[in-house]
C-alpha positions as CSV (number, residue, x, y, z in Angstrom):
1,X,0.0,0.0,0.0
2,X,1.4,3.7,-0.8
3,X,2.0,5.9,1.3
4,X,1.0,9.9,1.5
5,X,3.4,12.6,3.7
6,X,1.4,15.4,5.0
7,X,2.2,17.8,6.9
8,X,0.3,20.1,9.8
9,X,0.2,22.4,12.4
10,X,-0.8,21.7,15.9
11,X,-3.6,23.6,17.4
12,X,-2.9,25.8,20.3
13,X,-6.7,26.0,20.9
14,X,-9.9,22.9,20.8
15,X,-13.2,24.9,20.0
16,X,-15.8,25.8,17.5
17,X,-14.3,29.1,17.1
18,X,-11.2,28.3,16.6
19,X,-12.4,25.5,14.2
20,X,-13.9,28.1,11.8
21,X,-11.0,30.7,11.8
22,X,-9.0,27.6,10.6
23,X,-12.0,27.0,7.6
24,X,-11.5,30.6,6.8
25,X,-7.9,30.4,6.2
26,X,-8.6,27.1,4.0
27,X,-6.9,24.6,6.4
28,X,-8.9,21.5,8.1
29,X,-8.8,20.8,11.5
30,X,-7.8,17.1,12.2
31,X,-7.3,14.9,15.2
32,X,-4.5,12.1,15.4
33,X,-5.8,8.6,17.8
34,X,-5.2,6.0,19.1
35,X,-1.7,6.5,20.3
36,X,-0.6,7.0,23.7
37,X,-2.1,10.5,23.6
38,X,-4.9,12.3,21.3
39,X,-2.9,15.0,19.1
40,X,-5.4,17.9,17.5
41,X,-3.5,19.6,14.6
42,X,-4.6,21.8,10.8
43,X,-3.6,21.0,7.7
44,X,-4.3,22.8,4.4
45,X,-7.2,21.5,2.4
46,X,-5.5,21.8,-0.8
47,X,-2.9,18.8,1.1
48,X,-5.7,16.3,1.0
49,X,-6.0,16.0,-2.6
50,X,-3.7,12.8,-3.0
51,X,-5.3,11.1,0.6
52,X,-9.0,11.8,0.1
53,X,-9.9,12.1,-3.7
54,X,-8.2,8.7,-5.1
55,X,-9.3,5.7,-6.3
56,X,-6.6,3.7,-3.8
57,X,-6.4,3.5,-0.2
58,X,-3.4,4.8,1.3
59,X,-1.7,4.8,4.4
60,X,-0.3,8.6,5.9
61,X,3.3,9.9,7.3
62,X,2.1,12.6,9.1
63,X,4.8,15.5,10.1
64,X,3.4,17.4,13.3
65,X,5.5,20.2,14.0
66,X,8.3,17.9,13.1
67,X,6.8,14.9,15.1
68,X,6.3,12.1,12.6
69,X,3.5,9.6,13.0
70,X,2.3,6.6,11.0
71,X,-1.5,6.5,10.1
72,X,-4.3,5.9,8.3
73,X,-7.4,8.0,7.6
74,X,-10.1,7.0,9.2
75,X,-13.4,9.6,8.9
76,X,-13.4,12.6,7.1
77,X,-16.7,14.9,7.0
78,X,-17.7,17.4,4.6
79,X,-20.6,19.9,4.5
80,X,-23.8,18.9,3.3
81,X,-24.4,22.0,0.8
82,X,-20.8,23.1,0.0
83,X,-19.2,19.8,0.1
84,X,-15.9,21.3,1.7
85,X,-13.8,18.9,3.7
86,X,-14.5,20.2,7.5
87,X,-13.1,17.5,9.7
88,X,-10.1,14.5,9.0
89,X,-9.9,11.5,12.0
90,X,-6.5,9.9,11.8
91,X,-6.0,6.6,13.7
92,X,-2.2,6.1,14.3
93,X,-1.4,2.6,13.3
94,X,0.5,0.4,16.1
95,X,3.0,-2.5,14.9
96,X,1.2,-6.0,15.1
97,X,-3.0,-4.1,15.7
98,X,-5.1,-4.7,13.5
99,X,-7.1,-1.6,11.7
100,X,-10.1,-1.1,9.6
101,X,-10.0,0.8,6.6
102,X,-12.8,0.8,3.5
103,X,-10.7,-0.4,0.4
104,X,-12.0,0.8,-2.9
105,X,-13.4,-1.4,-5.4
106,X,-12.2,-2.1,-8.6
107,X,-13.1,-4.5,-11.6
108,X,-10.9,-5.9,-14.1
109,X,-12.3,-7.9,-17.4
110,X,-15.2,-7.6,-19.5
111,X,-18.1,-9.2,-18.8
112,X,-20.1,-11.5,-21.0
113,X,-23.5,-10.7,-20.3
114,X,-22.6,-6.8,-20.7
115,X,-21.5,-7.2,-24.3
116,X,-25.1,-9.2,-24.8
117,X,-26.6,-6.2,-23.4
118,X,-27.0,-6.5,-20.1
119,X,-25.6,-3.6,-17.8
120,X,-22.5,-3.9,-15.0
121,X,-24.3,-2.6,-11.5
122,X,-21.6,-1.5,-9.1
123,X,-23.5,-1.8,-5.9
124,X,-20.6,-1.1,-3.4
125,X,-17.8,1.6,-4.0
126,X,-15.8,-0.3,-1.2
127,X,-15.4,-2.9,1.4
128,X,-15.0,-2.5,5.3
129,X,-12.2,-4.6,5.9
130,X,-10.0,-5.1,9.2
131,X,-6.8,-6.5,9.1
132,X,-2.7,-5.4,9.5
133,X,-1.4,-2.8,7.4
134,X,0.7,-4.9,5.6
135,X,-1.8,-7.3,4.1
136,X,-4.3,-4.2,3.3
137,X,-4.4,-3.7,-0.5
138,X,-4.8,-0.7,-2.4
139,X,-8.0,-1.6,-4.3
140,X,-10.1,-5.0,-4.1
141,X,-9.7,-6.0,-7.9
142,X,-13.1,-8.0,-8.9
143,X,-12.8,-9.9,-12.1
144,X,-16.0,-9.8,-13.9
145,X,-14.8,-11.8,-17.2
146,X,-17.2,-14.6,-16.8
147,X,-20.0,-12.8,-15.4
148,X,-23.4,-13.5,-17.6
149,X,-26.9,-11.6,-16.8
150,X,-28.2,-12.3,-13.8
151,X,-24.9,-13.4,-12.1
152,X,-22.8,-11.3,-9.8
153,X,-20.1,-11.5,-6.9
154,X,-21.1,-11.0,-2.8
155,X,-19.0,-10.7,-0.2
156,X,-18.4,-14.2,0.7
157,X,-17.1,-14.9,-3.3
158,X,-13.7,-12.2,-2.5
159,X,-11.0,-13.7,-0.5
160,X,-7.6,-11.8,0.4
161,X,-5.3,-13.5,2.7
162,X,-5.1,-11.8,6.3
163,X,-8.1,-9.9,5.7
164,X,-11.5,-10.0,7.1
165,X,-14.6,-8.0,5.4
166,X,-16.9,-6.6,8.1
167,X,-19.8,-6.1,5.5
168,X,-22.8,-8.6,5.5
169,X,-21.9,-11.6,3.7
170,X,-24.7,-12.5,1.7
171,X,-24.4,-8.7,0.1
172,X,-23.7,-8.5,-3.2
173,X,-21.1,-5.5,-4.3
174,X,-21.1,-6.1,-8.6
175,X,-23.8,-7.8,-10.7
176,X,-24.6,-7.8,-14.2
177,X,-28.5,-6.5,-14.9
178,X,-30.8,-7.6,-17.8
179,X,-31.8,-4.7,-19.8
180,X,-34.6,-4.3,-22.2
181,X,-32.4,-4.7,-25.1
182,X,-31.1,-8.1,-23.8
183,X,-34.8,-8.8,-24.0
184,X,-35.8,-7.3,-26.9
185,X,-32.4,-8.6,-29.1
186,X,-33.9,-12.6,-29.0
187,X,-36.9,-11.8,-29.1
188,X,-36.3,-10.0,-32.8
189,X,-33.8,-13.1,-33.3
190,X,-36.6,-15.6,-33.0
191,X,-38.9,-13.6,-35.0
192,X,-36.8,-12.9,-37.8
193,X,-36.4,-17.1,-38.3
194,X,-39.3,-17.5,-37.8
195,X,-40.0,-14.9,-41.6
196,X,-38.5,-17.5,-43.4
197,X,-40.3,-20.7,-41.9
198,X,-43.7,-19.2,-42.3
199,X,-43.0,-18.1,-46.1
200,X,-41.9,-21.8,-46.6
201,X,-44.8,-23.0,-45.1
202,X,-47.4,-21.3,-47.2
203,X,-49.1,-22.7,-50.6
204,X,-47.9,-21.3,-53.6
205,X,-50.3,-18.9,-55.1
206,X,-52.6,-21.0,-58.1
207,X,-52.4,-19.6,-61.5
């Protein structure tokens, strides 16, 4: 798994206030735990753009007033209208503990049943899944290559060694959808041989 460096500022004051002065000046207020000791820090939005919006997981170096700490990110809220980033959790990762993290999904192949017209439904975006670090994957690669309509892949179907998924089981995160052009396409198959039985099977015209 890759790794991000950011760096921030710690936060001489833990308040609403001084949460919005920090908005105004474009940096995020964040909080670093599950270490010995909860650390409450800022970083500049613009800092987040290769942690938040990317199709991997990643794990973070983060540089605290020169303090370096090993985590991952694990909430980050945004406003409802604006959709700014407002808050970042950080959970510091310990040697040999395991961590949660939601992987990404990703699919790999072509699937049968969408080139006969049926349509790829991506139910899930990612997976909940606990585990060490070191066995956490940057994406959860799916192959859909011999999916046909009406087939698809739970929860249960993807196994990664050293990782458990904390979402239900029997849920199922890519299927492939019958359309109405899958339904229509046989339908105008069977009818256009059935043209040329019909013509065969009716009496020549008398003279």
């Amino acid at each position: 798994m890759k790794s991000v460096s950011i760096s921030g500022s710690p936060r001489a004051n833990v308040g609403k206030a001084d949460a919005t002065i920090l908005r105004n000046a474009k940096k995020v207020p964040c909080v670093l735990y599950g270490g010995k000791e909860q650390v409450h820090f800022a970083v500049l939005a613009a800092d987040f753009k290769d942690l938040i919006y990317t199709p991997h997981a990643n794990t973070v170096e983060l540089d605290i007033a020169g303090k370096k700490y090993k985590a991952i990110l694990q909430e980050a809220q945004f406003h409802t209208v604006k959709d700014s980033l407002l808050h970042v959790d950080f959970l510091e990762i310990i040697a040999g503990k395991p961590v949660t993290m939601n992987i990404p999904i990703k699919t790999t192949g072509t699937s049968p049943g969408v080139r006969n017209g049926g349509k790829l439904n991506k139910k899930l975006k990612t997976l909940k899944a606990k585990g060490l670090v070191e066995k956490m994957p940057d994406t959860i690669d799916i192959a859909i290559d011999t999916l046909e309509i009406g087939q698809g892949v739970r929860v249960s179907d993807i196994k990664i060694p050293g990782i458990t998924f904390l979402n239900a089981s029997n849920v199922t995160v890519v299927s492939v959808q019958t359309t109405r052009a899958a339904i229509e396409e046989p339908k105008a198959a069977t009818a256009a041989a059935a043209k040329p039985a019909a013509a065969a099977a009716k009496p020549a015209a008398k003279k």
